[in-house]
C-alpha positions in Angstrom: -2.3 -44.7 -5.9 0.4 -46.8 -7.4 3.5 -48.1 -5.9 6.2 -44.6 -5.4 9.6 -45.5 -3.8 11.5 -42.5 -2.7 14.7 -41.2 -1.1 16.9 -43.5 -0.1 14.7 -46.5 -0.6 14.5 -46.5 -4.1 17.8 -49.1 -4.3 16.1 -51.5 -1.9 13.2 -52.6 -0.4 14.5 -52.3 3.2 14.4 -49.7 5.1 17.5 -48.8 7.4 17.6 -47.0 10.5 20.6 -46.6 12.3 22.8 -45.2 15.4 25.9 -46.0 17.2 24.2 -48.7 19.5 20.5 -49.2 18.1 19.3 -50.2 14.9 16.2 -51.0 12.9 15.7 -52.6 10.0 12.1 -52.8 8.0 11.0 -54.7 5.0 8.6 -52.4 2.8 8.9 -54.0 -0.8 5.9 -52.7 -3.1 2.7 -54.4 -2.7 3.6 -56.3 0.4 2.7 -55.9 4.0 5.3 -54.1 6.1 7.4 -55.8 8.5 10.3 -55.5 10.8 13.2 -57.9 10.0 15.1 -56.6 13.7 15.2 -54.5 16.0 18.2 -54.5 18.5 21.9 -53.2 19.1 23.4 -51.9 16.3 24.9 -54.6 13.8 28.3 -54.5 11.9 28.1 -55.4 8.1 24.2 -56.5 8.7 22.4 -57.7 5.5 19.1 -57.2 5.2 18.8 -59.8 2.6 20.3 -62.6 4.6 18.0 -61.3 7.4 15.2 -61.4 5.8 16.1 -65.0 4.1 16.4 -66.0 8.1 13.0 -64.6 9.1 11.4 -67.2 6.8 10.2 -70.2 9.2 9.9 -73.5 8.3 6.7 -75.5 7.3 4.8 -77.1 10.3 2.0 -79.5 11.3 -1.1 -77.7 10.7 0.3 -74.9 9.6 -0.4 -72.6 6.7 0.9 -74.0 3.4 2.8 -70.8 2.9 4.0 -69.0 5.8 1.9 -65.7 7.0 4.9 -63.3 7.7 3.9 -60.6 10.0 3.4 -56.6 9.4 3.4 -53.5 11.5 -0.5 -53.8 11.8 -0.9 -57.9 11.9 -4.1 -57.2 10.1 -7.0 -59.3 10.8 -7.3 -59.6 7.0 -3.8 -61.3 6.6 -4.6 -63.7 8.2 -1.6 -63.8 10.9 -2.3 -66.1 13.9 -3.3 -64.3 16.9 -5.3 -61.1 17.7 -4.9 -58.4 14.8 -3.0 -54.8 15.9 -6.1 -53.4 13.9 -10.1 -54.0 13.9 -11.6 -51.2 11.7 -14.9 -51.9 9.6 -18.2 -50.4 7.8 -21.1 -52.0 10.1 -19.9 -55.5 10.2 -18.3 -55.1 6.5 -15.0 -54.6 4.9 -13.1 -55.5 8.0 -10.5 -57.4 6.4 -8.4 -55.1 5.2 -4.7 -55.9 3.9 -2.9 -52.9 3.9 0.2 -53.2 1.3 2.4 -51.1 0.5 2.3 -48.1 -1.9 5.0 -45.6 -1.1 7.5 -45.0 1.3 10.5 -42.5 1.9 13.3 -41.3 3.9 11.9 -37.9 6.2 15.3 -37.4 7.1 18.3 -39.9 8.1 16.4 -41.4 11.0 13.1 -41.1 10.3 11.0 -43.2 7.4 7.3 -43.4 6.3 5.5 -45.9 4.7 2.3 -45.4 2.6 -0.1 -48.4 2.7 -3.3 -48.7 1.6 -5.9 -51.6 0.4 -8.2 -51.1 -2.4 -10.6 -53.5 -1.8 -11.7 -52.0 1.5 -10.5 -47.8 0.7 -9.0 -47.2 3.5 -5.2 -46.0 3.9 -2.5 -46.9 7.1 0.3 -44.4 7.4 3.4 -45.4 9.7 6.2 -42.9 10.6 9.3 -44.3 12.8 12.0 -42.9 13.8 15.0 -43.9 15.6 16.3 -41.0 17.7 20.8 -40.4 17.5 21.1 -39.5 20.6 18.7 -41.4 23.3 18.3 -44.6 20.4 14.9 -44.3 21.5 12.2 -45.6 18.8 9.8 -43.6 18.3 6.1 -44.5 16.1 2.9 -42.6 14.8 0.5 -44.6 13.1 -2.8 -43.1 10.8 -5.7 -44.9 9.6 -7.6 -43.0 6.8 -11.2 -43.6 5.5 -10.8 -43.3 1.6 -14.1 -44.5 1.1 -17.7 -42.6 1.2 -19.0 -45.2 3.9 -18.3 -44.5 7.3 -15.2 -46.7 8.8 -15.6 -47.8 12.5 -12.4 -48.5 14.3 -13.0 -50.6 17.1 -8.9 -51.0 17.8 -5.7 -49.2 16.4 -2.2 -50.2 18.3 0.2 -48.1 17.3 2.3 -50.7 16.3 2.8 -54.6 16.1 6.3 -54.9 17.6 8.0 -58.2 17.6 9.3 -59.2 20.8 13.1 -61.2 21.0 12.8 -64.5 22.0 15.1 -64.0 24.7 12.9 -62.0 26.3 10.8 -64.1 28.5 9.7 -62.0 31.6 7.4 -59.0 31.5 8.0 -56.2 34.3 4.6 -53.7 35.0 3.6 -51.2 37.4 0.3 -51.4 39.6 -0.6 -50.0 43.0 -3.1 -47.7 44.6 -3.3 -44.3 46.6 0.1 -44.3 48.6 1.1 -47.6 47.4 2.0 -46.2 43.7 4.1 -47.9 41.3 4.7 -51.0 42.4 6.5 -53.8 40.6 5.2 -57.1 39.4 7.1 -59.6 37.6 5.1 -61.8 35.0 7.4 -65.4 34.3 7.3 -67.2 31.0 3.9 -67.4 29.8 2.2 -69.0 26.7 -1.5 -66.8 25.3 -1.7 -63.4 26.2 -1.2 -60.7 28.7 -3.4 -57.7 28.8 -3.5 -54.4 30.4 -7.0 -52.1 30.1 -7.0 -48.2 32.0 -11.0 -47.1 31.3 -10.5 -44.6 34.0 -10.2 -41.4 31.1 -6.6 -40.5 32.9 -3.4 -42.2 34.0 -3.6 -44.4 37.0 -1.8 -46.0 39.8 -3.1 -49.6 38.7 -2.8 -49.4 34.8 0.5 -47.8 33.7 0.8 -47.4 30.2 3.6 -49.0 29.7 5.9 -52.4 30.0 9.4 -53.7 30.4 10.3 -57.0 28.9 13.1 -58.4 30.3 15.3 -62.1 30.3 15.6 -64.4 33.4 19.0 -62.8 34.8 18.5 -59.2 33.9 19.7 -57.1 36.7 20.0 -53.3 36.7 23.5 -53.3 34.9 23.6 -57.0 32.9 21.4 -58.3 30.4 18.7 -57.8 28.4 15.8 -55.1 28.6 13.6 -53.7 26.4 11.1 -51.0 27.3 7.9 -49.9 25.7 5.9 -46.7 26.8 2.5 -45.1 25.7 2.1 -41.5 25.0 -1.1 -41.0 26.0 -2.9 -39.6 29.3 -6.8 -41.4 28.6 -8.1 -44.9 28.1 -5.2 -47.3 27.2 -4.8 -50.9 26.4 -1.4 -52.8 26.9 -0.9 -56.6 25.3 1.5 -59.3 24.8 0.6 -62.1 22.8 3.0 -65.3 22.4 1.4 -67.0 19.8 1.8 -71.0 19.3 4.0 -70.7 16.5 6.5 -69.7 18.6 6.1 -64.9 17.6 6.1 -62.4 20.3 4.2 -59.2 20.1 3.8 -55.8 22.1 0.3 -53.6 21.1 -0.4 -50.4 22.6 -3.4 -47.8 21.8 -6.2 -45.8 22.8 -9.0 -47.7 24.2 -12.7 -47.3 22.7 -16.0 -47.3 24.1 -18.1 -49.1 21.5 -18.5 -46.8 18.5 -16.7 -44.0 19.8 -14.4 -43.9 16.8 -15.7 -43.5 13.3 -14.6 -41.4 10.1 -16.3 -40.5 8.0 -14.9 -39.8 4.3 -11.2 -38.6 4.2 -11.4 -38.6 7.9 -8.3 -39.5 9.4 -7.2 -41.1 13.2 -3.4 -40.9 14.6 -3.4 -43.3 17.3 -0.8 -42.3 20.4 2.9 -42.4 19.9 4.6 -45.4 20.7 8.0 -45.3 22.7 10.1 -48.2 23.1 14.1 -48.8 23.7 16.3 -51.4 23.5 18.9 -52.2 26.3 22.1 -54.6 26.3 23.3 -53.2 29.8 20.0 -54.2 31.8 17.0 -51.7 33.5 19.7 -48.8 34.1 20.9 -47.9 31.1 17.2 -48.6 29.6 16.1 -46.0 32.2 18.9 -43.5 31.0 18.0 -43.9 27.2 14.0 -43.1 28.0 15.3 -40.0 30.8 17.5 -38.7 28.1 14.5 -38.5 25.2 12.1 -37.0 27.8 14.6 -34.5 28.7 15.5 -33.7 24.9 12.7 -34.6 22.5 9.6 -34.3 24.5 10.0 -32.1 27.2 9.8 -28.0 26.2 12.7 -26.5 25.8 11.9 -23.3 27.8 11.0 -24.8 30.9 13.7 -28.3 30.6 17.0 -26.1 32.0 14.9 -24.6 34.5 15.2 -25.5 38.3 11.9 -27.7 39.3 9.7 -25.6 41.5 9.7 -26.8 45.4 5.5 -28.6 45.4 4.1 -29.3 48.9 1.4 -31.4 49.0 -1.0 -32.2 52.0 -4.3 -34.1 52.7 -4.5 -31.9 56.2 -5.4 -28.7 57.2 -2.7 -25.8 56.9 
């Protein structure tokens, strides 16, 4: 497969998506990993190019001599400090993969999709993203294809590698128990890695698949939030991961039971969509941006303007 820019995308190697208060920016050039270069409130007159010149970090003490940039996967096979957002090999073999990119194109003036594959190992990552008009709610599919005649095992898929702000220093999740659901815990500033696992098969009151990162002062109407949410009903894992060199990342996907996924040849695996919104104007208006994509994107439209039928529910005798 060699290197097809389409659409939009054929003047640049960046990828823009854009609405009145969100925007995304991605750097796909031809044969490189993927990457974001932001993700926040929509910027007048940004420039990717001067973005992408300030993403560039400095040289450190025992560092790499050139800098490992990040990608939408982190592959274990870049060699990108901390734990990979993919773990797929062929019993033990060709498990560093790279995947780089090969095509990519505008689906329509929200959406984007980037072709990435790796030669050396045959296998091929497809991501789609979109950035939704009207909730500014992001929105991600990922695919992993076996292009080789040797079975691939997939061990771990996130969705995505998302880059968390710096800014963002408190992590906000849900736990509980029967009739103590959804309660809150607050995580402070940490340094390593915080991890989530549900192995029950369904949704449940002490793994919630899902996240809210947050600043020190956010309230409910001020500050920062940014919120990141699952699609999936069965096995989940949730992770942050500050890395020592100072990154962020959120991975979310489908948790495996050893060996449970493998393709075979031309086989393909779409991991769960990946939800996640950005808010200037603290956990309200982040809760009205994911309420108004439920209510308009997900939900189905014959049943969402109908009146929610009265449930009662009881443990005793009636």
């Amino acid at each position: 497969m060699t290197a097809n820019i389409q659409g939009s995308a054929s003047a640049d190697r960046f990828l823009v998506l854009k609405t009145s208060e969100s925007q995304l920016i991605l750097d796909a050039a031809p044969g490189t990993r993927p990457s974001v270069l932001y993700w926040g409130p929509a910027l007048e007159n940004a420039n990717p190019k001067e973005l992408a010149l300030l993403s560039v970090r400095q040289w450190t003490h025992g560092g790499t001599a050139v800098d490992v940039s990040a990608s939408l996967s982190n592959e274990l096979g870049a060699g990108v400090l901390g734990p990979p957002g993919v773990i797929v090999h062929r019993n033990s073999t060709d498990w560093a993969a790279v995947f780089r990119v090969t095509q990519v194109s505008y689906l329509d003036t929200h959406r984007v999709r980037i072709v990435c594959r790796d030669d050396n190992t045959h296998m091929c990552a497809t991501y789609e993203i979109a950035l939704d008009p009207d909730s500014h709610v992001l929105s991600a599919h990922t695919s992993i294809e076996n292009l080789g005649k040797v079975p691939v095992i997939i061990d771990w898929c996130a969705t995505l590698c998302l880059p968390l702000n710096r800014r963002l220093t408190r992590i906000k999740s849900f736990t509980g128990r029967w009739a103590m659901e959804f309660q809150q815990q607050t995580v402070p500033a940490f340094q390593g890695t915080y991890l989530r696992e549900n192995n029950r098969g369904r949704p449940s009151h002490d793994n919630f698949p899902g996240l809210i990162a947050t600043a020190e002062f956010t309230s409910e109407k001020n500050e920062t939030a940014v919120g990141f949410h699952l699609g999936w009903s069965g096995n989940t894992r949730v992770r942050v991961d500050r890395h020592t060199d100072g990154r962020a990342f959120v991975q979310m996907g489908e948790l495996f039971p050893p060996g449970e996924m493998v393709l075979e040849e031309n086989d393909r695996y779409t991991p769960p969509t990946l939800y996640a919104a950005w808010s200037e104007k603290g956990l309200n208006q982040l809760a009205q941006r994911f309420h108004r994509h439920l209510r308009d994107k997900v939900m189905d439209p014959r049943t969402r303007g109908k009146a929610r039928p009265v449930h009662y529910n009881t443990w005793e005798a009636v």
